[in-house]
FILUM-298722 format. One line per 10 residues: their letters; for each residue x, y, z of N, C-alpha, C, O, CB. Coordinates in pm, whole numbers. Glycine has a CB too. Example, Ala and Ser with C-alpha at 12.3 -4.5 7.8 and 13.67 -1.06 7.14 Angstrom:
# residues 2
as> 1319:-569:780:1230:-450:780:1320:-330:780:1424:-332:846:1131:-447:905  1285:-225:708:1367:-106:714:1290:3:787:1341:114:804:1408:-60:572
# end
This chain:
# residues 112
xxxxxxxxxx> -2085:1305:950:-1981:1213:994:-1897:1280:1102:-1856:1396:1096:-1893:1170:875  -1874:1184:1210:-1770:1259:1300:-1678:1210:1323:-1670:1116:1244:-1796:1293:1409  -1565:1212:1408:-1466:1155:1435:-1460:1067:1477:-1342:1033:1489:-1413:1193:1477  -1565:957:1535:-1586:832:1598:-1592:770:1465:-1531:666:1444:-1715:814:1702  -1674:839:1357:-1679:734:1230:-1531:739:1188:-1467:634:1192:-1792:783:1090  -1483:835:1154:-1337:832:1106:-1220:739:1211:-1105:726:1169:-1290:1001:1100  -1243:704:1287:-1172:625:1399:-1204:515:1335:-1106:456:1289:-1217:635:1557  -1346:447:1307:-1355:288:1266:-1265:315:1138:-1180:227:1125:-1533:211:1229  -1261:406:1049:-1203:431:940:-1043:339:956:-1004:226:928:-1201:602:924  -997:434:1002:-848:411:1059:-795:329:1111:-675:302:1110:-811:470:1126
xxxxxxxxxx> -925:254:1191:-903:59:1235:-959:14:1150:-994:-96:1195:-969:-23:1375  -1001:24:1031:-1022:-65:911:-925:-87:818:-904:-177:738:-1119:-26:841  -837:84:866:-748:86:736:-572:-5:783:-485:-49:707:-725:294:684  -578:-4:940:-494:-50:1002:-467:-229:996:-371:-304:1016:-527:9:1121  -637:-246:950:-686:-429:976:-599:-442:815:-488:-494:799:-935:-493:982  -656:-401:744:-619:-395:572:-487:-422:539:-447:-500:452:-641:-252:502  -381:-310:658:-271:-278:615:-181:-405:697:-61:-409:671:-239:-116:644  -231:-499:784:-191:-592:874:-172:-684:753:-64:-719:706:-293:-633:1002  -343:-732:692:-343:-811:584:-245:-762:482:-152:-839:504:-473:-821:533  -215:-701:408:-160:-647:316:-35:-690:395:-34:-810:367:-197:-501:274
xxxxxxxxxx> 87:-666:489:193:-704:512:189:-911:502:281:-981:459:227:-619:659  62:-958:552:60:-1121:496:70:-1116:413:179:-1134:359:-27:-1213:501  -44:-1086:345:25:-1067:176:154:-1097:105:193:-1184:27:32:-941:145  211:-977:170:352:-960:94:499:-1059:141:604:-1061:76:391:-793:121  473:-1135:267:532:-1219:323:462:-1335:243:553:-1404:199:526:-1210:472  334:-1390:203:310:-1462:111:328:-1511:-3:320:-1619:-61:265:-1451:105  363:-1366:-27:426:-1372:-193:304:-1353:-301:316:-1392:-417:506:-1543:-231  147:-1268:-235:50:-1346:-263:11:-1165:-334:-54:-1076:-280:-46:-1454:-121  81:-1164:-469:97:-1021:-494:-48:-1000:-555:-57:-901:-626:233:-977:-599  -166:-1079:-540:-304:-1051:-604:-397:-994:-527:-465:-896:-556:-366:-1163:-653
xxxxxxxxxx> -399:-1084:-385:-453:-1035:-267:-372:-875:-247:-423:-764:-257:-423:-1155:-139  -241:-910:-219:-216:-776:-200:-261:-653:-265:-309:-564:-194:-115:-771:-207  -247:-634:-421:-287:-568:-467:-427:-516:-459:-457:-396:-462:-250:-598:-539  -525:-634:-446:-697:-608:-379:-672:-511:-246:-734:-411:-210:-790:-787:-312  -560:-579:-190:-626:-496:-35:-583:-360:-23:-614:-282:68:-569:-565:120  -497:-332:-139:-457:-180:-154:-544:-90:-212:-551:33:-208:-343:-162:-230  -610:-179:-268:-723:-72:-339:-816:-58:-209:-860:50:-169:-824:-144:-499  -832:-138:-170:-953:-123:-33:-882:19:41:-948:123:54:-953:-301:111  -719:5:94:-711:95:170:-723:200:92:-809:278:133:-612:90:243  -655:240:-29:-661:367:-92:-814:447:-109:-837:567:-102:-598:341:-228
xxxxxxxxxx> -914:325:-134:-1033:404:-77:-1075:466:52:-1125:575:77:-1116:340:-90  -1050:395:104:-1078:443:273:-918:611:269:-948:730:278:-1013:223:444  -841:585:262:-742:685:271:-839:823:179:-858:937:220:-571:619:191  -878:773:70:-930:901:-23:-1034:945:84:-1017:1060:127:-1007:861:-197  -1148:869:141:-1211:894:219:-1183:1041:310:-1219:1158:299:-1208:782:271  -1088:956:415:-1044:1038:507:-984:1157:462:-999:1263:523:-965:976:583  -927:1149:373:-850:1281:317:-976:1387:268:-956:1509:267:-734:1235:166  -1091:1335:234:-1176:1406:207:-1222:1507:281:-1239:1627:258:-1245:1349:183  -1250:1390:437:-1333:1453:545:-1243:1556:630:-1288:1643:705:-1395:1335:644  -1096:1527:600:-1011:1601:667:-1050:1732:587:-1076:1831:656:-855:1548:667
xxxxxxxxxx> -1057:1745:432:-986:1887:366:-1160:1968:385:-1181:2089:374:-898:1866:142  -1262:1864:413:-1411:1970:461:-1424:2001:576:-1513:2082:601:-1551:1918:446  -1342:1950:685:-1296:2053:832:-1437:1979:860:-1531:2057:842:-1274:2279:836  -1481:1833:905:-1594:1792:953:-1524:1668:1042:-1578:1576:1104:-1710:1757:833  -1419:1693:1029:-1319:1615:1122:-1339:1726:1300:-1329:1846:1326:-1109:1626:1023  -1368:1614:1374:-1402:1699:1545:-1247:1724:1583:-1142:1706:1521:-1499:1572:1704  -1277:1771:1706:-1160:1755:1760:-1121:1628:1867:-1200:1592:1954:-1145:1875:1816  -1004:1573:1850:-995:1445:1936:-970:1455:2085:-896:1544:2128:-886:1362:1884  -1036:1352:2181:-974:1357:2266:-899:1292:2317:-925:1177:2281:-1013:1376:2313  -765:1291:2423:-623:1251:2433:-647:1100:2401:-569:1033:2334:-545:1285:2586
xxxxxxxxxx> -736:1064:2442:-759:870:2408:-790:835:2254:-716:750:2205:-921:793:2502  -888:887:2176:-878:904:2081:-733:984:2018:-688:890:1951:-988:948:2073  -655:1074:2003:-565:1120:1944:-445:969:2011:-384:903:1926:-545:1303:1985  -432:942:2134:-360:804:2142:-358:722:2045:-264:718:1966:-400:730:2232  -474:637:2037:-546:538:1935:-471:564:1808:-379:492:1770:-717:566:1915  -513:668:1745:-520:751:1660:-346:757:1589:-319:735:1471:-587:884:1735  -260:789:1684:-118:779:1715:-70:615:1676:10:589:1587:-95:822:1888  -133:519:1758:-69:373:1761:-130:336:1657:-55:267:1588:-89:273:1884  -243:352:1607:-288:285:1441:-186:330:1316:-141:253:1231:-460:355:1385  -155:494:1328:-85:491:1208:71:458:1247:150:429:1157:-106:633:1130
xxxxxxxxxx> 112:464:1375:263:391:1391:261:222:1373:358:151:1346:327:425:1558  147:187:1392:117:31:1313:115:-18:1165:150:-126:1119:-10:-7:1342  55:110:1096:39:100:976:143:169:931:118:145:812:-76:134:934  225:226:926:367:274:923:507:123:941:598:99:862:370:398:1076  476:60:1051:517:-84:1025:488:-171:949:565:-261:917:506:-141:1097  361:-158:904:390:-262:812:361:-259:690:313:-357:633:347:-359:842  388:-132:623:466:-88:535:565:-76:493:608:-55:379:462:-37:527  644:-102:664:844:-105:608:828:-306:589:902:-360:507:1032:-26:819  744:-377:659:721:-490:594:656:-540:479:659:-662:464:687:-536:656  590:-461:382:535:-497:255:665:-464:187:727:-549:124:395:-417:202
xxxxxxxxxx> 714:-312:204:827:-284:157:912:-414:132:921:-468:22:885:-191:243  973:-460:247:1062:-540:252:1073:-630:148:1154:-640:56:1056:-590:353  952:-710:188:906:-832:79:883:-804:-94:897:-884:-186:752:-885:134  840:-648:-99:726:-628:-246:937:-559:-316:976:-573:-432:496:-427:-220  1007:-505:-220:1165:-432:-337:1230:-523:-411:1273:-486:-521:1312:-365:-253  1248:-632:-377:1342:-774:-384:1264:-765:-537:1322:-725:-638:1310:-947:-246  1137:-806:-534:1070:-875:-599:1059:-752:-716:1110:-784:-824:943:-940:-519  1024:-674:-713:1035:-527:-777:1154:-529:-866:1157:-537:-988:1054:-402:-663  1236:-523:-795:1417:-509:-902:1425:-644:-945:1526:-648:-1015:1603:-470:-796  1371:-761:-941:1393:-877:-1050:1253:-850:-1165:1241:-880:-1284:1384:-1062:-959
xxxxxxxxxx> 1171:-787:-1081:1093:-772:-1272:1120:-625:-1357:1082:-596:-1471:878:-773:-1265  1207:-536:-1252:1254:-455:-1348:1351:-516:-1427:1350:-513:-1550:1301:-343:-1298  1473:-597:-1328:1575:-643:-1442:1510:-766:-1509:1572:-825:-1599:1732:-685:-1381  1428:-794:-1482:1373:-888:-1629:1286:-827:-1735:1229:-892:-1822:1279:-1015:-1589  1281:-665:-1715:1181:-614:-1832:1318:-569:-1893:1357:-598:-2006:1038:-480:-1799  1388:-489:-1795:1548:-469:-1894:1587:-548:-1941:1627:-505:-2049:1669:-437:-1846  1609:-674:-1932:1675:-794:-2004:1587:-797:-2106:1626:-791:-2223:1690:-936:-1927  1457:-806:-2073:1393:-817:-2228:1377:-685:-2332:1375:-707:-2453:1239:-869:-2210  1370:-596:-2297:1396:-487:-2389:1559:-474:-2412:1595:-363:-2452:1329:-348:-2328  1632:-546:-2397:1816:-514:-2413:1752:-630:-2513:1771:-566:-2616:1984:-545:-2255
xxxxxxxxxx> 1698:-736:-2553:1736:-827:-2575:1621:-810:-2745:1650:-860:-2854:1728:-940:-2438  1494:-725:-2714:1453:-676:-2846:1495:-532:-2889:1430:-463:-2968:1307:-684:-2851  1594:-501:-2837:1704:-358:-2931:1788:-471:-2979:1811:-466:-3100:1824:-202:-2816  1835:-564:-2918:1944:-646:-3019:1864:-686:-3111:1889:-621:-3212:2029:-777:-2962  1754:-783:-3134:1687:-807:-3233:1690:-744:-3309:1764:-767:-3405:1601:-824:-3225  1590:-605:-3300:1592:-499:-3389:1730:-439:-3481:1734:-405:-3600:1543:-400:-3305  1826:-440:-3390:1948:-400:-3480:2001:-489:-3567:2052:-453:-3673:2055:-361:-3409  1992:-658:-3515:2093:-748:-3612:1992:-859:-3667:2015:-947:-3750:2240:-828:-3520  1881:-831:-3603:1785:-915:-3674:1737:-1026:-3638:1821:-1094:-3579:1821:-943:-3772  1598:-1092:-3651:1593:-1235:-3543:1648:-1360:-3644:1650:-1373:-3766:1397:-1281:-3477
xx> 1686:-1432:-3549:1744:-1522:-3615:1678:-1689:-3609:1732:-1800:-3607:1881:-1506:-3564  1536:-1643:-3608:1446:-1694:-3638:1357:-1712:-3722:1268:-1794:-3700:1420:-1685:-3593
# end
């Protein structure tokens, strides 16, 4: 494998991470979750080929590329972010509400 393969890598993982910000502007937290697993494979990937030093060396057009894919995929991550925190702290405070709400049970009893 060389660095031309690891390049489609990185525009696959960039296409993924585009989808994945629809996603999360969708509200469509199933897809999303699918397309994270897609990238986290491809990421394990690369991390692989990086730590066996079978990664080439780039040249300035490639290391460009290379540059604007992950400052792309870096955006729209602060946009999944955006959409996936909101949504995050209402099912934490609705798992807190429900565990505040079976410690009360437990202490005074259901009254059911």
């Amino acid at each position: 494998m060389g660095m031309q393969d690891n390049m489609v890598h990185y525009e696959a993982m960039c296409r993924l991470t585009g989808q994945m910000a629809e996603a999360a502007r969708g509200n469509d937290w199933d897809l999303l979750g699918s397309l994270e697993r897609e990238v986290a494979t491809i990421r394990e990937y690369l991390r692989a080929e990086d730590a066996s030093d079978m990664a080439m060396d780039l040249s300035e057009a490639e290391r460009e590329r290379k540059r604007e894919l992950i400052l792309r995929m870096l955006a729209d991550d602060r946009e999944i972010r955006r959409h996936t925190e909101p949504w995050m702290a209402s099912v934490r405070a609705l798992l807190a509400g429900s565990a505040a709400e079976r410690s009360v049970r437990k202490a005074y009893g259901s009254s059911h």
